[in-house]
NUTI-639529 format. One record per atom (N, C-alpha, C): residue in one letter; atom name; z, y negated, x negated. Coordinates in Angstrom, 2 decimals. Atoms other than C-alpha are relative to their C-alpha. Layout:
<pt aa="A" at="CA" c3="Z" c2="Y" c1="X"/>
...
// end
This chain:
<pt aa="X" at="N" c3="0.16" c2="-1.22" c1="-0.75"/>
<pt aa="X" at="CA" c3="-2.46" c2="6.91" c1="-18.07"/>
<pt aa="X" at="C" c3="0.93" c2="0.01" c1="1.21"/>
<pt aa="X" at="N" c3="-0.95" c2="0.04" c1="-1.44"/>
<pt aa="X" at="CA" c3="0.68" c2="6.54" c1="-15.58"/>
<pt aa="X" at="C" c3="-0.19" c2="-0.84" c1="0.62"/>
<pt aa="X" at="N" c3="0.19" c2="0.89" c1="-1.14"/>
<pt aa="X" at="CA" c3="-0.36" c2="3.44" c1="-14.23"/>
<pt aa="X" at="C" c3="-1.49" c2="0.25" c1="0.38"/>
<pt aa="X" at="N" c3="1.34" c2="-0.29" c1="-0.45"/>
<pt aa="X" at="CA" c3="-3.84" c2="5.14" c1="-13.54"/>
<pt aa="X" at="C" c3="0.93" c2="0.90" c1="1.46"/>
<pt aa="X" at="N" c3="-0.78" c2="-0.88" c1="-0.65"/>
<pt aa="X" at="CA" c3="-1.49" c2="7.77" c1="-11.83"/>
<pt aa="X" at="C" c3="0.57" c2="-0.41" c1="1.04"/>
<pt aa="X" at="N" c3="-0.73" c2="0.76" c1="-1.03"/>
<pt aa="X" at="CA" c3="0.51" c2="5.51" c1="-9.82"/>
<pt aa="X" at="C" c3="-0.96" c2="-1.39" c1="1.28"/>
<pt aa="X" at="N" c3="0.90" c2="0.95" c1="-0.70"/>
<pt aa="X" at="CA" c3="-2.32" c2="3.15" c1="-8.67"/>
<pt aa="X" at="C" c3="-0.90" c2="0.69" c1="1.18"/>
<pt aa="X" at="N" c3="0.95" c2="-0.35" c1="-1.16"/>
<pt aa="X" at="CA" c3="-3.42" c2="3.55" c1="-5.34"/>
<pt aa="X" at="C" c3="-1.23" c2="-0.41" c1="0.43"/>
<pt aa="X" at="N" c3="1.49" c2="0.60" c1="-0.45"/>
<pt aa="X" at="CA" c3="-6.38" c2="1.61" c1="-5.74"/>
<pt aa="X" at="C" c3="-0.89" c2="0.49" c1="-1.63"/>
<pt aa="X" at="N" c3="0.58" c2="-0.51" c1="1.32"/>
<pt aa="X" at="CA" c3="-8.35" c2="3.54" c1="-8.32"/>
<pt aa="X" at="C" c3="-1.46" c2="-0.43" c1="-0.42"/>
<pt aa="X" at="N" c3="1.60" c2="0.61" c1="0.28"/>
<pt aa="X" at="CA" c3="-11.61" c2="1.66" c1="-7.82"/>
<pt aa="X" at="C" c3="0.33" c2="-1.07" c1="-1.48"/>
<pt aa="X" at="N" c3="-0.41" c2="1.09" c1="1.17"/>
<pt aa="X" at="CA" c3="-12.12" c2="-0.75" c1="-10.95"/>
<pt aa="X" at="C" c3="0.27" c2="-1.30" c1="0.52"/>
<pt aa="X" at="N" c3="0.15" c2="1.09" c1="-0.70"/>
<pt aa="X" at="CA" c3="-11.17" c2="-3.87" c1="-10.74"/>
<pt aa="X" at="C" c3="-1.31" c2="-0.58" c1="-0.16"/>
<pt aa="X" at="N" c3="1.06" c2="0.82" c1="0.26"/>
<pt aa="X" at="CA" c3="-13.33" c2="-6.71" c1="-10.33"/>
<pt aa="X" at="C" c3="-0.36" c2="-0.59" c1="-1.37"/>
<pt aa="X" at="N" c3="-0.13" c2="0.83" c1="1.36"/>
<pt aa="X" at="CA" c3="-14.70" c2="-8.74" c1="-13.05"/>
<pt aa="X" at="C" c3="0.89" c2="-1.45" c1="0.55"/>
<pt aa="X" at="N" c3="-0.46" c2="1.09" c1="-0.10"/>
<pt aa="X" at="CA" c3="-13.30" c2="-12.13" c1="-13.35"/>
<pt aa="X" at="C" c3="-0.83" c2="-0.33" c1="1.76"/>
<pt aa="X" at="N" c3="0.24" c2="0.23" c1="-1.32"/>
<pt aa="X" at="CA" c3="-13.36" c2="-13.26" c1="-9.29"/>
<pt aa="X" at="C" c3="-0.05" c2="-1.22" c1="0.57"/>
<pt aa="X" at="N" c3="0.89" c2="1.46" c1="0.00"/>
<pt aa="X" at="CA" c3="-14.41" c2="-16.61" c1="-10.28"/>
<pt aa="X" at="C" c3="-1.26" c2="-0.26" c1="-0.04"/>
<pt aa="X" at="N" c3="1.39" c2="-0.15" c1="0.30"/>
<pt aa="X" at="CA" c3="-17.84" c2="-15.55" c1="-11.23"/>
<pt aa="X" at="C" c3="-0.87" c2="-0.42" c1="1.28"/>
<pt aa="X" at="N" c3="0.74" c2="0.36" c1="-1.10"/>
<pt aa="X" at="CA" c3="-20.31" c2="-17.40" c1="-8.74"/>
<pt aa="X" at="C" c3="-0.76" c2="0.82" c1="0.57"/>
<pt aa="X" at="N" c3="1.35" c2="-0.67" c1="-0.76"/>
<pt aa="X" at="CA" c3="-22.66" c2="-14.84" c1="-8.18"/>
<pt aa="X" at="C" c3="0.84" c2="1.35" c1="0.43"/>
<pt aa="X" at="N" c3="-0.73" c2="-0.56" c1="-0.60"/>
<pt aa="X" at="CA" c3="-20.25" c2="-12.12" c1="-7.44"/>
<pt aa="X" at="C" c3="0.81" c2="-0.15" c1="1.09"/>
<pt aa="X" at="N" c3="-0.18" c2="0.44" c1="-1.14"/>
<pt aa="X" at="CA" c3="-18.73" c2="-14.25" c1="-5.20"/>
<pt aa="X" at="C" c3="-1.13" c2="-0.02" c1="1.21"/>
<pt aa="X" at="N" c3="0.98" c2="0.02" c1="-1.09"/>
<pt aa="X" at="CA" c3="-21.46" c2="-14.86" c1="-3.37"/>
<pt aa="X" at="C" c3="-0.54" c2="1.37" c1="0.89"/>
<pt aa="X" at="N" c3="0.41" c2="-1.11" c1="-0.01"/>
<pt aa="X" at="CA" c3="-22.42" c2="-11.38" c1="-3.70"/>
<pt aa="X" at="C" c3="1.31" c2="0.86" c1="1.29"/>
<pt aa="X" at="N" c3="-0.66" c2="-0.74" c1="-1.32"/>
<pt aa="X" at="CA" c3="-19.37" c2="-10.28" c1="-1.58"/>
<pt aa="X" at="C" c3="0.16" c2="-0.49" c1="1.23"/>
<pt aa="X" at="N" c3="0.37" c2="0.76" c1="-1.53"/>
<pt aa="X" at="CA" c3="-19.65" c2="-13.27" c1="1.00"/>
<pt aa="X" at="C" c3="-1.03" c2="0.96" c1="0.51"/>
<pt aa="X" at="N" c3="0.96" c2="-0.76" c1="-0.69"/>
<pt aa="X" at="CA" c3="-22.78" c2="-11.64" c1="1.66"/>
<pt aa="X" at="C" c3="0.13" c2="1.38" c1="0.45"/>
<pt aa="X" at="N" c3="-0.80" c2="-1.50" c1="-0.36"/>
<pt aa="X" at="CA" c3="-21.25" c2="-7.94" c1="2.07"/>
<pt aa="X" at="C" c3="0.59" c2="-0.31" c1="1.09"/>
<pt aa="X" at="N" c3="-1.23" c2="0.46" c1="-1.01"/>
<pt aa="X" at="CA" c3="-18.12" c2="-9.42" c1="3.89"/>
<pt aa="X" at="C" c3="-0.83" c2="-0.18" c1="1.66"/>
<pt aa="X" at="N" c3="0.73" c2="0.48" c1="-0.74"/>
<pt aa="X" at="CA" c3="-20.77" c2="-10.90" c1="6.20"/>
<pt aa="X" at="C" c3="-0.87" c2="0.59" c1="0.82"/>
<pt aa="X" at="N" c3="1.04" c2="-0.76" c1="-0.38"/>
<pt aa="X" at="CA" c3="-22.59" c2="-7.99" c1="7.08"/>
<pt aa="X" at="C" c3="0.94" c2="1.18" c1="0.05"/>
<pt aa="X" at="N" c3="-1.26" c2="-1.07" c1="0.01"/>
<pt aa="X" at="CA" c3="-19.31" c2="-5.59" c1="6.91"/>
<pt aa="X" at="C" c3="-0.42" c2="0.87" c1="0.73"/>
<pt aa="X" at="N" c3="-0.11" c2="-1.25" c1="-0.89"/>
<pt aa="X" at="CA" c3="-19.73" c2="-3.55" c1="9.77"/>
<pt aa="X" at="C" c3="-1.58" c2="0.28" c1="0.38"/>
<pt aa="X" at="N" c3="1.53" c2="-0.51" c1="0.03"/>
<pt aa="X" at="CA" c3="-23.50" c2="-3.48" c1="9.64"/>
<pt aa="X" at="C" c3="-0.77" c2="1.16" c1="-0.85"/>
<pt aa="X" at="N" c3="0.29" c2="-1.57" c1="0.74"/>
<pt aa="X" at="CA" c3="-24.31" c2="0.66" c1="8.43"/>
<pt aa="X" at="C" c3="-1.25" c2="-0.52" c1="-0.31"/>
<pt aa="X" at="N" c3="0.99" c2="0.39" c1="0.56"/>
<pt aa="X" at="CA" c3="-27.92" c2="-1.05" c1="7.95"/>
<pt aa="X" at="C" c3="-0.01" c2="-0.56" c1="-1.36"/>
<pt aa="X" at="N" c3="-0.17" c2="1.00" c1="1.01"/>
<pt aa="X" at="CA" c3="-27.02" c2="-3.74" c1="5.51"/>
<pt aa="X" at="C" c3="0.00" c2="0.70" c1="-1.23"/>
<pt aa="X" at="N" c3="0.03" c2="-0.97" c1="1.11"/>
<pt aa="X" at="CA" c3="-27.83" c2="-2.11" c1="2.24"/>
<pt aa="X" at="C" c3="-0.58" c2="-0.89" c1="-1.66"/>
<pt aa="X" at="N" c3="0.47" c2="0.82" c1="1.70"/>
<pt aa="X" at="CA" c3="-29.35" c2="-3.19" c1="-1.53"/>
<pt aa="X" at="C" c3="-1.47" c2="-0.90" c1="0.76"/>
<pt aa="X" at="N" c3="0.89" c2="0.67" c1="-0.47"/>
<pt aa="X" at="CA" c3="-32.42" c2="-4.16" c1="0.01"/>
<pt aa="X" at="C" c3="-0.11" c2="-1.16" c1="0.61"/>
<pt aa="X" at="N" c3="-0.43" c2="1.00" c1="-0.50"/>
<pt aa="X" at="CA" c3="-30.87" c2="-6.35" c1="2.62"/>
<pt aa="X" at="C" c3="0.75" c2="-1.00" c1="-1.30"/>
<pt aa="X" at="N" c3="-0.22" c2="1.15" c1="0.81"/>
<pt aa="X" at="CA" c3="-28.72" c2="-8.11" c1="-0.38"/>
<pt aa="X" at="C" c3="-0.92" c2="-0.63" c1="-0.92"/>
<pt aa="X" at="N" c3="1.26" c2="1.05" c1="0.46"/>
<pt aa="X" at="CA" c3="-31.89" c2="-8.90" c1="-2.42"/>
<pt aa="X" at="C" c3="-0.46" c2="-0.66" c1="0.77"/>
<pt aa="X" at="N" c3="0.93" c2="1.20" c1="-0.50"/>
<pt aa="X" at="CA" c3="-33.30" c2="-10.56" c1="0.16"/>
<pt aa="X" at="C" c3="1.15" c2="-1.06" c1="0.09"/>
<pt aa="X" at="N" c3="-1.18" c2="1.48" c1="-0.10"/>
<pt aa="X" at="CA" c3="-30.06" c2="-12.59" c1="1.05"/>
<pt aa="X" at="C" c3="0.47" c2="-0.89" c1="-1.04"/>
<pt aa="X" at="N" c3="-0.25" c2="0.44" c1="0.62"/>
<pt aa="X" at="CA" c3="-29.47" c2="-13.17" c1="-2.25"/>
<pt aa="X" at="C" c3="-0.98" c2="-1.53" c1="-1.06"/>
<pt aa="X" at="N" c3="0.72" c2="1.37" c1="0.50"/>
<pt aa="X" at="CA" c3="-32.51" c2="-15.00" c1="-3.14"/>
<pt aa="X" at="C" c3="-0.24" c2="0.52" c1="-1.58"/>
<pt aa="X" at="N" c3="0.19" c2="-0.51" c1="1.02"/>
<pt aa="X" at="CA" c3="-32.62" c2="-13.15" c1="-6.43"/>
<pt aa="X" at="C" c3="-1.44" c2="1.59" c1="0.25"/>
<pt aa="X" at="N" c3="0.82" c2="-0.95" c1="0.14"/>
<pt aa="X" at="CA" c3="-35.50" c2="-10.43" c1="-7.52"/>
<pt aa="X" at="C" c3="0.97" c2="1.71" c1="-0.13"/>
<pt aa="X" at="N" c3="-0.65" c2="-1.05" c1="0.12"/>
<pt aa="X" at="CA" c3="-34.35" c2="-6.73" c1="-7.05"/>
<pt aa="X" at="C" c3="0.01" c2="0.49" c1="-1.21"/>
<pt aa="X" at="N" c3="-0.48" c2="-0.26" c1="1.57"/>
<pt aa="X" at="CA" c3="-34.33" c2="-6.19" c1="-11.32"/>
<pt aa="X" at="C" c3="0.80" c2="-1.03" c1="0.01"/>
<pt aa="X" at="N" c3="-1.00" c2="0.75" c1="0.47"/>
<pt aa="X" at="CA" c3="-32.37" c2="-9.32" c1="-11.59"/>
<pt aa="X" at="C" c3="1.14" c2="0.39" c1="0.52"/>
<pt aa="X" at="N" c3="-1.41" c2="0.04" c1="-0.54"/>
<pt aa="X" at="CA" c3="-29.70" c2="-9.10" c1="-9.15"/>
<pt aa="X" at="C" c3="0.28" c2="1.81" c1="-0.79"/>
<pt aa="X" at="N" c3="-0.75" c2="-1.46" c1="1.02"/>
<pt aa="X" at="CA" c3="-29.29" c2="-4.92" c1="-10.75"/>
<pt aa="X" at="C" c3="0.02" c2="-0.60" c1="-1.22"/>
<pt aa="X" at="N" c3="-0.64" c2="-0.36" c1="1.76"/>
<pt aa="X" at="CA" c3="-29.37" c2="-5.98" c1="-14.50"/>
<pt aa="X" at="C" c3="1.47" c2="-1.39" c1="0.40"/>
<pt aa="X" at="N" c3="-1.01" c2="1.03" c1="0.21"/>
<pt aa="X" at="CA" c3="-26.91" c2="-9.52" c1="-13.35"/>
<pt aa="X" at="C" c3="1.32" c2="1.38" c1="0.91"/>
<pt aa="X" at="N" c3="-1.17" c2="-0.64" c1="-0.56"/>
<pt aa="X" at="CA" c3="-24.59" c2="-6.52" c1="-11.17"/>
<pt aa="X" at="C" c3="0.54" c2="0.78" c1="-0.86"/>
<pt aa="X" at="N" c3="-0.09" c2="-0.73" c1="0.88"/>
<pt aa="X" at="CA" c3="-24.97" c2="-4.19" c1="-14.43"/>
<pt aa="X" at="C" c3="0.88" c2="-0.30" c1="-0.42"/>
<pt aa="X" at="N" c3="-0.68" c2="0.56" c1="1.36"/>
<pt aa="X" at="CA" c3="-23.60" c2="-6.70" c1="-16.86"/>
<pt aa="X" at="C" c3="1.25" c2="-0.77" c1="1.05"/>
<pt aa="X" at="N" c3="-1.13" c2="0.44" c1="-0.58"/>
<pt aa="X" at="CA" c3="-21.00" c2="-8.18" c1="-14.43"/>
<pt aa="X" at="C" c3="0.95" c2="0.58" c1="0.29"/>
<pt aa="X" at="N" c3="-1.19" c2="-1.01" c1="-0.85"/>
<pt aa="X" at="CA" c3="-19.40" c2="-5.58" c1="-12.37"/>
<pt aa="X" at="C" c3="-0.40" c2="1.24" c1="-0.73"/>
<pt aa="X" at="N" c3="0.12" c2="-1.26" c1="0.51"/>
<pt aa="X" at="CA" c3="-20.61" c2="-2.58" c1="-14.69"/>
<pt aa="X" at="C" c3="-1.01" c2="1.03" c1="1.62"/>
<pt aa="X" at="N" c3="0.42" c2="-1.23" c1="-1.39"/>
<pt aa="X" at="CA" c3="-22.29" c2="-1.15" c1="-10.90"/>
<pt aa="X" at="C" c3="-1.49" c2="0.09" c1="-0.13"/>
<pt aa="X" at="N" c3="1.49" c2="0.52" c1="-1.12"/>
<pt aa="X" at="CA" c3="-25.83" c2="-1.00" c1="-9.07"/>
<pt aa="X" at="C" c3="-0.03" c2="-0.36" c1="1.16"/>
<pt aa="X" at="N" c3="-0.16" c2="0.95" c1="-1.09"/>
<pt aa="X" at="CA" c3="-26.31" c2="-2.95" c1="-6.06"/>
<pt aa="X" at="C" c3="0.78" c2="1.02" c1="0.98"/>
<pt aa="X" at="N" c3="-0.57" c2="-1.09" c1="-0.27"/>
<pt aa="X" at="CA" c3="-25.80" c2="0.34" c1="-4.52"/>
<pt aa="X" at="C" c3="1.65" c2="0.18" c1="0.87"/>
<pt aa="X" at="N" c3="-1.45" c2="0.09" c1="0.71"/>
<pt aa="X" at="CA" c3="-22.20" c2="0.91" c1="-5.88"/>
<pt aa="X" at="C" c3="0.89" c2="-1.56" c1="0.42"/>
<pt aa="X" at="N" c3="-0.72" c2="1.59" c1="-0.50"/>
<pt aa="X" at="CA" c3="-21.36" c2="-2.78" c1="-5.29"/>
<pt aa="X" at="C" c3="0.42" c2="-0.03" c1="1.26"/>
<pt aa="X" at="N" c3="-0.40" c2="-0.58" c1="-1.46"/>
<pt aa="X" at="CA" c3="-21.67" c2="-2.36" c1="-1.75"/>
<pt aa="X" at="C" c3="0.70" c2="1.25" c1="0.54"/>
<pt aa="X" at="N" c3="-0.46" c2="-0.38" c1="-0.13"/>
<pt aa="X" at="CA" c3="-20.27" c2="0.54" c1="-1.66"/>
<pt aa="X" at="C" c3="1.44" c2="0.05" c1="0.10"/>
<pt aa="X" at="N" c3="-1.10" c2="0.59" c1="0.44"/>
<pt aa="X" at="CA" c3="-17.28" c2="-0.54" c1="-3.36"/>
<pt aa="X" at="C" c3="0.51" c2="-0.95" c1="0.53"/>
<pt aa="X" at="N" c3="-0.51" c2="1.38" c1="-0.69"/>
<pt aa="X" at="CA" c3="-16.79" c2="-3.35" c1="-1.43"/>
<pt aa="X" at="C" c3="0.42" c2="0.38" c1="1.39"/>
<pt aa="X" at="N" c3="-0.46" c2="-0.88" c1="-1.04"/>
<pt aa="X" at="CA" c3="-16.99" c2="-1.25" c1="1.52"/>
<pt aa="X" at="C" c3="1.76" c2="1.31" c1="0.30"/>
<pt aa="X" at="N" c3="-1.08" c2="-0.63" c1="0.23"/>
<pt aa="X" at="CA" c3="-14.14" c2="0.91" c1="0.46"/>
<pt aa="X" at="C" c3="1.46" c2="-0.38" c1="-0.21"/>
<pt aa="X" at="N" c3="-1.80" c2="1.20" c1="0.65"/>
<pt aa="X" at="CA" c3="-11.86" c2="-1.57" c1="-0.93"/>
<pt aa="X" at="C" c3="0.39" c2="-0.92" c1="1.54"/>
<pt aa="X" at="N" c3="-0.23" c2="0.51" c1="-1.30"/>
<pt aa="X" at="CA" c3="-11.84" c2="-3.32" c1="2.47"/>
<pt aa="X" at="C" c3="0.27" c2="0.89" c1="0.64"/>
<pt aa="X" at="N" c3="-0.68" c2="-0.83" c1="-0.99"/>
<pt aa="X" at="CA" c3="-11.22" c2="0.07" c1="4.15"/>
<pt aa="X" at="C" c3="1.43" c2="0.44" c1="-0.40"/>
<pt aa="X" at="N" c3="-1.43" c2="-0.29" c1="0.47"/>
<pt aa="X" at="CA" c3="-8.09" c2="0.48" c1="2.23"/>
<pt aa="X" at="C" c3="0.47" c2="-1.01" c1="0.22"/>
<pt aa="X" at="N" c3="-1.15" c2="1.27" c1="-0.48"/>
<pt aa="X" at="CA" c3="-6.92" c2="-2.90" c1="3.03"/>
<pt aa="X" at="C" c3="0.09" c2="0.22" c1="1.37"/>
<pt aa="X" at="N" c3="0.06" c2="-0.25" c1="-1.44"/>
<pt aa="X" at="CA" c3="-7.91" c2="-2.09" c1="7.01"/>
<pt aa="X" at="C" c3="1.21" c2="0.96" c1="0.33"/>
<pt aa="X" at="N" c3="-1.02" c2="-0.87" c1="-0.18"/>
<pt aa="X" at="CA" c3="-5.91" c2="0.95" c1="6.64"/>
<pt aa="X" at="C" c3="1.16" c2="0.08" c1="-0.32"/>
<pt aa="X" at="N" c3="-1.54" c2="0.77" c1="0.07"/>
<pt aa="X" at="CA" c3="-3.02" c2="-0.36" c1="5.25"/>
<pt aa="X" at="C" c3="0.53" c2="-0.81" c1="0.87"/>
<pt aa="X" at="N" c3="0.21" c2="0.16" c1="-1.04"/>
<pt aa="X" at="CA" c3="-3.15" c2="-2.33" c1="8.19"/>
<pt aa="X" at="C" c3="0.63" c2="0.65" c1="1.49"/>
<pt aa="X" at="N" c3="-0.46" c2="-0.58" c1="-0.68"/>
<pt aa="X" at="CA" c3="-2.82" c2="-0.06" c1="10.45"/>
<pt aa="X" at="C" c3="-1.00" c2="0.44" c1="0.91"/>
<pt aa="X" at="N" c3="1.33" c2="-0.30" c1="-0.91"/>
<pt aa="X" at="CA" c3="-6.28" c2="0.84" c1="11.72"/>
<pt aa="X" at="C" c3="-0.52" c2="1.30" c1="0.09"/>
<pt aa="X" at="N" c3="0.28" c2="-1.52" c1="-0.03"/>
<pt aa="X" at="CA" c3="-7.56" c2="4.16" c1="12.37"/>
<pt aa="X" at="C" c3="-0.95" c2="0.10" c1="-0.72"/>
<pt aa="X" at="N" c3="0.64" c2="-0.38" c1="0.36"/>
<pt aa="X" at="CA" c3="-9.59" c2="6.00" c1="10.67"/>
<pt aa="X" at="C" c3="-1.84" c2="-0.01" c1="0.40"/>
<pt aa="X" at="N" c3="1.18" c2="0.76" c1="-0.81"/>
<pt aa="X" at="CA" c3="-12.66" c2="5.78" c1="12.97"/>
<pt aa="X" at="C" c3="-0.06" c2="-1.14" c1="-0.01"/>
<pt aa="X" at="N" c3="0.43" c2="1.56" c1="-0.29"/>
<pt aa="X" at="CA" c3="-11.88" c2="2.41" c1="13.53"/>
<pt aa="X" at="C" c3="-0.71" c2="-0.80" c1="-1.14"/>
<pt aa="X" at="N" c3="0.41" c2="-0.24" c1="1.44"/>
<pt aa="X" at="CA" c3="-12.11" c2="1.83" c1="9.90"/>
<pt aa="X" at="C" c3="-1.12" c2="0.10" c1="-0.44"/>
<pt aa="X" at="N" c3="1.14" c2="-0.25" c1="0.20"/>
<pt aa="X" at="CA" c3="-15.12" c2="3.35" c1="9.32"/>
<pt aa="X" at="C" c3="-1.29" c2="-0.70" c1="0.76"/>
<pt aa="X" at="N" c3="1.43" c2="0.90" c1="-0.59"/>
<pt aa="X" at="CA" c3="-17.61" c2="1.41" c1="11.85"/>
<pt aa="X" at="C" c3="0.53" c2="-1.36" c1="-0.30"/>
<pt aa="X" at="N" c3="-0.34" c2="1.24" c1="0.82"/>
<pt aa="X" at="CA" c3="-15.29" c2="-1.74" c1="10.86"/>
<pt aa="X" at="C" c3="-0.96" c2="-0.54" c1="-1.62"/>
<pt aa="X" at="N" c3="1.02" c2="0.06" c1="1.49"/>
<pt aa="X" at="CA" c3="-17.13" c2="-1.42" c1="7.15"/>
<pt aa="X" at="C" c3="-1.33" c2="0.56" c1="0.19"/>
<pt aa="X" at="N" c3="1.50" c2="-0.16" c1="0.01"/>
<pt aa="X" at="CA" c3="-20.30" c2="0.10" c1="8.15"/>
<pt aa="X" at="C" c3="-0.22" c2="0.98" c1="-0.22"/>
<pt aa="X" at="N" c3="0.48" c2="-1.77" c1="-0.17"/>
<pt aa="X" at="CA" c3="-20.28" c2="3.88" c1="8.35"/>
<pt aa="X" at="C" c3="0.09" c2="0.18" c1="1.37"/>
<pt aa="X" at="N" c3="0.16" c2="-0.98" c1="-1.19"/>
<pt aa="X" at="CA" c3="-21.88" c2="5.27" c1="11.33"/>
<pt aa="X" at="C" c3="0.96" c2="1.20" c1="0.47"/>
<pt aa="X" at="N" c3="-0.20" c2="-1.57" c1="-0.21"/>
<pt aa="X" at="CA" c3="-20.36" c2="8.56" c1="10.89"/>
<pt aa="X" at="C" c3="1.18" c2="0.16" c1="-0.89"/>
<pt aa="X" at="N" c3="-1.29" c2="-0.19" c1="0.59"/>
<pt aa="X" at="CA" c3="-15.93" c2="8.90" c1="10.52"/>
<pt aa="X" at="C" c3="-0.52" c2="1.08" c1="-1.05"/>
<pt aa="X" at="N" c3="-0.44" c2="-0.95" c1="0.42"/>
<pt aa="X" at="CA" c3="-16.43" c2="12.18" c1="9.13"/>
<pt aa="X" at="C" c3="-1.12" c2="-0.02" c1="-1.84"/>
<pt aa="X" at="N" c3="0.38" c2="0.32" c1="1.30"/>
<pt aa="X" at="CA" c3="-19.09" c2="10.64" c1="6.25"/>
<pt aa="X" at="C" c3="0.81" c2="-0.52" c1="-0.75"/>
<pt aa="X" at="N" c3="-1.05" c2="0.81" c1="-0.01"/>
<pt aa="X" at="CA" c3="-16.76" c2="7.81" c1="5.82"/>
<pt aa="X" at="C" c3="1.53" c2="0.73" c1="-0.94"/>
<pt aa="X" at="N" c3="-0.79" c2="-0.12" c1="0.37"/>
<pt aa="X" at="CA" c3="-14.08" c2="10.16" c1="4.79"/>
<pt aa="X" at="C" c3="-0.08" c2="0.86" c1="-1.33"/>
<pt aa="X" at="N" c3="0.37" c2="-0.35" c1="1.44"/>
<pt aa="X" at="CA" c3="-16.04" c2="12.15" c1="2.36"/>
<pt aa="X" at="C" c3="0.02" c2="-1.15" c1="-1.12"/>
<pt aa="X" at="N" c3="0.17" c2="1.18" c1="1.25"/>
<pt aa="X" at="CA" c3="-17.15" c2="8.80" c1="0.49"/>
<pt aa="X" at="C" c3="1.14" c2="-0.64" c1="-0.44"/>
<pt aa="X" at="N" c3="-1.54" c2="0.68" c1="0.14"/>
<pt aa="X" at="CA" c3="-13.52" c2="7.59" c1="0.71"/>
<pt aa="X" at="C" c3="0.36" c2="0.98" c1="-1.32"/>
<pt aa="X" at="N" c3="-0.90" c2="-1.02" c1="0.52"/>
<pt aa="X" at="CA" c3="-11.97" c2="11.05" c1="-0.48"/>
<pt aa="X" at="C" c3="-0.91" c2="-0.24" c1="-1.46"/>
<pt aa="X" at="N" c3="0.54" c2="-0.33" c1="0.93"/>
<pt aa="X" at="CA" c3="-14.57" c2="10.86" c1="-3.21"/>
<pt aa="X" at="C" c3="0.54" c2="-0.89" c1="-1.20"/>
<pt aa="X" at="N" c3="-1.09" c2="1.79" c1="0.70"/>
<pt aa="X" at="CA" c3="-12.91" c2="7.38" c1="-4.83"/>
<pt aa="X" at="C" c3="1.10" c2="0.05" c1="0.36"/>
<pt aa="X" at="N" c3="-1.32" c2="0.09" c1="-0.32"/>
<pt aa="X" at="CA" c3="-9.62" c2="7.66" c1="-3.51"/>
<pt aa="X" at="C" c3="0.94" c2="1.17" c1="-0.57"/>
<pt aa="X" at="N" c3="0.02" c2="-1.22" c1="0.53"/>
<pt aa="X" at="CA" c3="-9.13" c2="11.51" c1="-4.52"/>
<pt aa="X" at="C" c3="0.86" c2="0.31" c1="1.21"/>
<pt aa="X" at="N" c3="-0.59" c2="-0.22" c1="-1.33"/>
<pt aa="X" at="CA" c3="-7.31" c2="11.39" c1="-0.71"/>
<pt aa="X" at="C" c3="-0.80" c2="-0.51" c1="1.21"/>
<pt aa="X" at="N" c3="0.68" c2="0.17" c1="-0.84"/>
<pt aa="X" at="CA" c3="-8.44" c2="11.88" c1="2.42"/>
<pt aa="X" at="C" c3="0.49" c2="-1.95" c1="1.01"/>
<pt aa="X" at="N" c3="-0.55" c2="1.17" c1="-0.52"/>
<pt aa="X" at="CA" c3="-8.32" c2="8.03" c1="4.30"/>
<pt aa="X" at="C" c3="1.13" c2="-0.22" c1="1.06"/>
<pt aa="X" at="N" c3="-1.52" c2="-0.50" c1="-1.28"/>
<pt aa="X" at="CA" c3="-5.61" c2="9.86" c1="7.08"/>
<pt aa="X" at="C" c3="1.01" c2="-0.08" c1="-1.02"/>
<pt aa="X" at="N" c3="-0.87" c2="-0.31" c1="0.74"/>
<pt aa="X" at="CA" c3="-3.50" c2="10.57" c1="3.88"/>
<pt aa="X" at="C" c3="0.20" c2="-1.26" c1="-1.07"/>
<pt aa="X" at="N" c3="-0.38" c2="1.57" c1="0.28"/>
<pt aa="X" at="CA" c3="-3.93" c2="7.21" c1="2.39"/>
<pt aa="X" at="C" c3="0.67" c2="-1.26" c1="0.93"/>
<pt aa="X" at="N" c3="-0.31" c2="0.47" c1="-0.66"/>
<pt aa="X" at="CA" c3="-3.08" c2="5.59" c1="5.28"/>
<pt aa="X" at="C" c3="1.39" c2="0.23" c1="0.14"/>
<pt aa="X" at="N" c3="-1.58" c2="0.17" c1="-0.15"/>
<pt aa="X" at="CA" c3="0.21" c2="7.31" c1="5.66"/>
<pt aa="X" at="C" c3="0.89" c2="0.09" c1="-1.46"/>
<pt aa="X" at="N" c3="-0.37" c2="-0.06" c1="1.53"/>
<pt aa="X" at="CA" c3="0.89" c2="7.36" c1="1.76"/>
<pt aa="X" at="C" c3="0.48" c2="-1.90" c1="-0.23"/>
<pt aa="X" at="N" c3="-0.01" c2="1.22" c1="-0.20"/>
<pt aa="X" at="CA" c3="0.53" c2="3.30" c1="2.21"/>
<pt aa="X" at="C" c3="0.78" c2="-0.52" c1="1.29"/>
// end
């Protein structure tokens, strides 16, 4: 419970970050970072997998939906940006939100702080 408390990164971790297809799975994110398009749709096709496979192999791996994956991947890179030292806007079209002021809802929503107040908390 206190090291839930004290952890500034409250997303879960990963699974094991040897797993090949998770890897791959975030090359392909990483790769498309600041593209607000790039979505589940786009990673089935990149992935080369069927859109039930790659959700039940993201289910049983990372516990997510493709969704969530990307999402998550999106977030966890804006907390490393902003630790950094990047603005908030900047931040946000850096990972692929159109729109700071979405950006800080979806943050605040996983973070339980706004990304201005993580930034200077970090």
């Amino acid at each position: 419970m206190l090291a839930s408390a004290t952890n500034p990164d409250p997303l879960p971790k990963p699974p094991a970050p040897t797993d090949p297809l998770l890897e791959k799975l975030a090359e392909l994110v990483e790769k498309h970072l600041d593209n607000a398009g790039f979505g589940a749709d786009e990673l089935v096709s990149e992935s080369g997998l069927s859109r039930m496979n790659l959700h039940r192999k993201l289910k049983a791996l990372a516990g997510t939906s493709t969704g969530e994956f990307i999402r998550n991947y999106r977030l966890k890179r804006a907390a490393q940006l902003l630790r950094q030292g990047h603005t908030v806007s900047e931040t946000a079209y850096l990972v692929g939100f159109e729109d700071p002021s979405y950006f800080t809802r979806t943050f605040r929503k996983v973070y339980q702080m706004t990304p201005s107040a993580f930034s200077n908390k970090n």
